[in-house]
C-alpha positions as CSV (number, residue, x, y, z in Angstrom):
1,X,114.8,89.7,20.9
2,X,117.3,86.7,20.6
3,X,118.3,85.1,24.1
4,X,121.1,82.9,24.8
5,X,121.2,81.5,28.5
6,X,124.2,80.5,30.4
7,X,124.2,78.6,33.2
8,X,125.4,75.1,34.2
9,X,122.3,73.8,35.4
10,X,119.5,72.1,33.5
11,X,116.8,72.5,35.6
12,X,117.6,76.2,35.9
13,X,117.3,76.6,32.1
14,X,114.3,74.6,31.8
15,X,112.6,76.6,34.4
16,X,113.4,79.6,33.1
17,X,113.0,78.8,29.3
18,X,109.4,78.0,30.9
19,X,109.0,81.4,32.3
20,X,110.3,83.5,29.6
21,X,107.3,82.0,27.3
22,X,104.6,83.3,29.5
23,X,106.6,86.6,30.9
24,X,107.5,87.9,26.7
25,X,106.2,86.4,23.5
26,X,109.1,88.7,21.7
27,X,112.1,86.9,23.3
28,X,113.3,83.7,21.1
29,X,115.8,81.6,22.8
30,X,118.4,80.5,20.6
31,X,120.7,78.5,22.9
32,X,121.7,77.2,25.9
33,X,125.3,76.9,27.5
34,X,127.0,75.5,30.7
35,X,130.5,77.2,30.1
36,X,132.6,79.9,29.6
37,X,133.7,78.4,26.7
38,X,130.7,77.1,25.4
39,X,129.1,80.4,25.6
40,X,131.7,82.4,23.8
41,X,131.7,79.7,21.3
42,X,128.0,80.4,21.1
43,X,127.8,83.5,21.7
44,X,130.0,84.6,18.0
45,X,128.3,82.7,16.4
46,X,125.0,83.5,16.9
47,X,125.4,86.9,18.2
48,X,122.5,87.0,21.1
49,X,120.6,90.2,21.8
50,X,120.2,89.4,25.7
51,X,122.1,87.2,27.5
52,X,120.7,85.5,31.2
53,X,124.4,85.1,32.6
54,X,125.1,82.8,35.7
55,X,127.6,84.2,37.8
56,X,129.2,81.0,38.5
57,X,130.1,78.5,36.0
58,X,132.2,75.3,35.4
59,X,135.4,76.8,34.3
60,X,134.8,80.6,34.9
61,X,132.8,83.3,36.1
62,X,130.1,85.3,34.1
63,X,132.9,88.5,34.2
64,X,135.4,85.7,32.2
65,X,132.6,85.8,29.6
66,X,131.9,89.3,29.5
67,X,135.5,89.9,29.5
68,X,135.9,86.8,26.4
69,X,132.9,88.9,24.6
70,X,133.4,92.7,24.9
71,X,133.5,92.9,20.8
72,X,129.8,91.5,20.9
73,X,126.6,93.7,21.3
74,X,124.0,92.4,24.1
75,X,122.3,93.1,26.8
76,X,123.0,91.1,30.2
77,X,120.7,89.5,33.0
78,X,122.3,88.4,35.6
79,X,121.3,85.0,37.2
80,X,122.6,84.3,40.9
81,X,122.1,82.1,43.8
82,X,121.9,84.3,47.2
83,X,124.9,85.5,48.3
84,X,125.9,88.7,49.7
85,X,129.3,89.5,47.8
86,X,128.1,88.8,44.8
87,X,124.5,90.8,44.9
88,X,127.0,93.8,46.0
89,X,129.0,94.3,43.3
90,X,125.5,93.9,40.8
91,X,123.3,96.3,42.5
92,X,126.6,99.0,42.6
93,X,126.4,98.5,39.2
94,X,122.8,98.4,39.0
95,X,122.9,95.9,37.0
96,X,119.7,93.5,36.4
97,X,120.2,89.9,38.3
98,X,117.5,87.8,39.0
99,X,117.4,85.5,41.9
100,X,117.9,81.5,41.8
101,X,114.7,80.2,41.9
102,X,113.8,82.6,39.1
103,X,110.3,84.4,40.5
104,X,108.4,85.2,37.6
105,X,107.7,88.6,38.9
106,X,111.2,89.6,38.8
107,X,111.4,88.5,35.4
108,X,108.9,90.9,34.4
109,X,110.5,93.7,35.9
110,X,114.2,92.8,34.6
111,X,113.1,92.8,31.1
112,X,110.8,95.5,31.5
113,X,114.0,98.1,32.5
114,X,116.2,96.4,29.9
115,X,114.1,97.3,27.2
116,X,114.6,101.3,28.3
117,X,118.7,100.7,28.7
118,X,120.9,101.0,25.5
119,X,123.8,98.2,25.5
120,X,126.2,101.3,25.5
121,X,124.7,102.3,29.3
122,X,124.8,98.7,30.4
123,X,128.3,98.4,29.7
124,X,129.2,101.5,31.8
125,X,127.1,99.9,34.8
126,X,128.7,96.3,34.1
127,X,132.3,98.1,34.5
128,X,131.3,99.5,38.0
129,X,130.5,96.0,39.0
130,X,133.1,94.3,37.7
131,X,135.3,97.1,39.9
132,X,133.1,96.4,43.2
133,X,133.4,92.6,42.5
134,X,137.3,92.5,42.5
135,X,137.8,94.8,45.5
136,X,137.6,94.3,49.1
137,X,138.0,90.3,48.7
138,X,140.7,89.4,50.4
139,X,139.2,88.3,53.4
140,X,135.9,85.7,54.5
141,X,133.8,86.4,57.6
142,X,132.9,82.7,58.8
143,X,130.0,82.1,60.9
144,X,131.4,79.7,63.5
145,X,129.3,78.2,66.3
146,X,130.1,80.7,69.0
147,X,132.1,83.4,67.1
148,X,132.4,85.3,63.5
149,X,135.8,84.2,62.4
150,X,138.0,86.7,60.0
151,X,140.3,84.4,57.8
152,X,142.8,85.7,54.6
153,X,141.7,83.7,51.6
154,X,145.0,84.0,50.4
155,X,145.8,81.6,53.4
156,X,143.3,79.6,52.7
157,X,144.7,75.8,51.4
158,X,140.8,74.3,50.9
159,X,137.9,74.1,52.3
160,X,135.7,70.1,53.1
161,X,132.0,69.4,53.3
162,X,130.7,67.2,55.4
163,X,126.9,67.2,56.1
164,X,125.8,70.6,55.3
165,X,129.1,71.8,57.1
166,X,132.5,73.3,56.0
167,X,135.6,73.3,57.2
168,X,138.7,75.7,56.8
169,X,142.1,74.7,56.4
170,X,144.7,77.3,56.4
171,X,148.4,77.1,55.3
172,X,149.7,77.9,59.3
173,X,147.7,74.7,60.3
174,X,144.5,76.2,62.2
175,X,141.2,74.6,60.7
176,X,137.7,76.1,61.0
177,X,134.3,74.5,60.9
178,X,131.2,76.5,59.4
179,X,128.0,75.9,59.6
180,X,126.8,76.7,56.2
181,X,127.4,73.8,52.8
182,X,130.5,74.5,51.0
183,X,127.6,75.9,48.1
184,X,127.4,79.0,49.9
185,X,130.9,80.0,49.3
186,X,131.6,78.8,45.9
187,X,130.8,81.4,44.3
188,X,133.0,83.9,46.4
189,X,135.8,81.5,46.5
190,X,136.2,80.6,42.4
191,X,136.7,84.2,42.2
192,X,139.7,84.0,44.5
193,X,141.1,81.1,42.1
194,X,139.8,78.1,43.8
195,X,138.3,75.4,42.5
196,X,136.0,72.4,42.9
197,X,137.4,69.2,41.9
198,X,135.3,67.4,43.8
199,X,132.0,67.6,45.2
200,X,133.3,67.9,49.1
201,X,136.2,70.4,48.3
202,X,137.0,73.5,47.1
203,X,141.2,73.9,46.6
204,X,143.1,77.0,45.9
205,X,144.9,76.8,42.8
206,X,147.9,78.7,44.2
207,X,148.6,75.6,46.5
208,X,148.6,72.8,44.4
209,X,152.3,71.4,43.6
210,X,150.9,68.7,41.4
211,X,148.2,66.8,39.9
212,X,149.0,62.9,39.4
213,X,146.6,61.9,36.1
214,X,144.9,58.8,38.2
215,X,142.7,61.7,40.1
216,X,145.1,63.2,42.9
217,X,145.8,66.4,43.8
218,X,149.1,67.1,45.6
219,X,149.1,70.7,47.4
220,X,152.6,72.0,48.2
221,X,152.2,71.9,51.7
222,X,151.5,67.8,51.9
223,X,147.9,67.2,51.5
224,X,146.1,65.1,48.9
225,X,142.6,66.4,47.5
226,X,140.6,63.8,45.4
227,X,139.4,65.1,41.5
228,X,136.3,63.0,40.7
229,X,135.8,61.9,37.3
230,X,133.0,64.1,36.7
231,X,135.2,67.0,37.3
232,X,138.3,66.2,36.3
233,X,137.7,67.1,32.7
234,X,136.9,71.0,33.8
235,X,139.6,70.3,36.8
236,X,142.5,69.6,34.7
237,X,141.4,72.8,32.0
238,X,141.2,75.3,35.2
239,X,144.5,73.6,36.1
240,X,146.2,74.6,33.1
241,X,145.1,77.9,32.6
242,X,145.8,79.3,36.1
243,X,149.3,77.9,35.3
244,X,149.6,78.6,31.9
245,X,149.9,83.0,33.2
């Protein structure tokens, strides 16, 4: 069986490159990839058998590859960091995922059902949880330091980390500190077209009036976000497309 992983980071490959020759002497990995675009790339060329899919990637989301590939013929495993929204839509699916750190156990087990699914079957199940994953997510419970607090993400300007914590700005003007990193909710929020430009924001696409080319983003309501120059090359590509519909 020919593998191709995606997923953005290194060590996360490595580790489970590592695994995969202990846990199945049949599985050949044939690349690795860190995008959406990298992976489709990839992906028709080589035509992979199984895929290990992150959820959450530089310019996309694992559905945007699915969705880029649907001609292709492959199975899918899943590869996500804990987080409650996403872990809903894949087990409604019951679709394989395996857990960031990758337990070696679990890796078994995933590739032990795989082999008795047809692609056909896990297409059907992928559908259901691409129709879970897009429903019911207009809204973010925030765990605030006395109270659980309901905000509309499609109020939602951006969101700062500062120290393991996150705050909320909203378009009316109220603000809301969390005390969970802004990692915990970028999964959730890139969905919702948001993106990280930098490694203490996240910034809703929808907002931004402009983007000046010496790294500063200009929402429509007066704020300026800084874009890093490690992301600006994947900033500036989200950018466009979002804007390009």
């Amino acid at each position: 069986m020919r593998a191709l992983i995606v997923e953005d980071k290194a060590y996360i490959r490595k580790g489970l490159i590592s695994l995969l020759e202990t846990a199945d002497s049949e599985i050949t990995i044939i690349g690795e990839c860190g995008s959406v675009h990298e992976a489709v790339v990839v992906a028709n060329a080589c035509k992979p058998d199984l895929i290990f899919l992150d959820i959450n990637l530089t310019d996309g989301t694992g559905f945007d590859f699915l969705d880029q590939s649907s001609h292709l013929n492959f199975k899918t495993i899943f590869i996500t960091a804990y987080e409650e929204y996403a872990l809903k839509a894949l087990k409604a699916g019951a679709v394989d995922y395996l857990l960031k750190p990758v337990d070696f156990e679990e890796l078994q087990l995933a590739l032990k059902k795989l082999k008795t699914l047809s692609v056909s079957e896990q297409k059907k199940q992928l559908n259901t949880a691409r129709n879970v994953w897009y429903q019911d997510d207009s809204t973010l419970v925030l765990s605030l330091s006395d109270s659980f607090q309901v905000i509309n993400l499609s109020e939602l300007l951006y969101c700062e980390s500062d120290k393991g914590y996150t705050t909320f700005y909203l378009a009316d003007g109220r603000k809301y500190i969390a005390s969970k990193p802004l990692k915990e909710y970028e999964e959730r929020l890139t969905l919702m077209n948001f993106t990280r430009p930098h490694q203490s924001y996240m910034v809703s696409l929808k907002y931004i009036d402009k983007y000046d080319k010496s790294g500063t983003i200009y929402l429509k309501t007066g704020q300026k976000i800084p874009v890093s120059s490690r992301k600006k090359e994947d900033f500036i590509s989200t950018f466009l497309k979002y804007n390009s519909h």
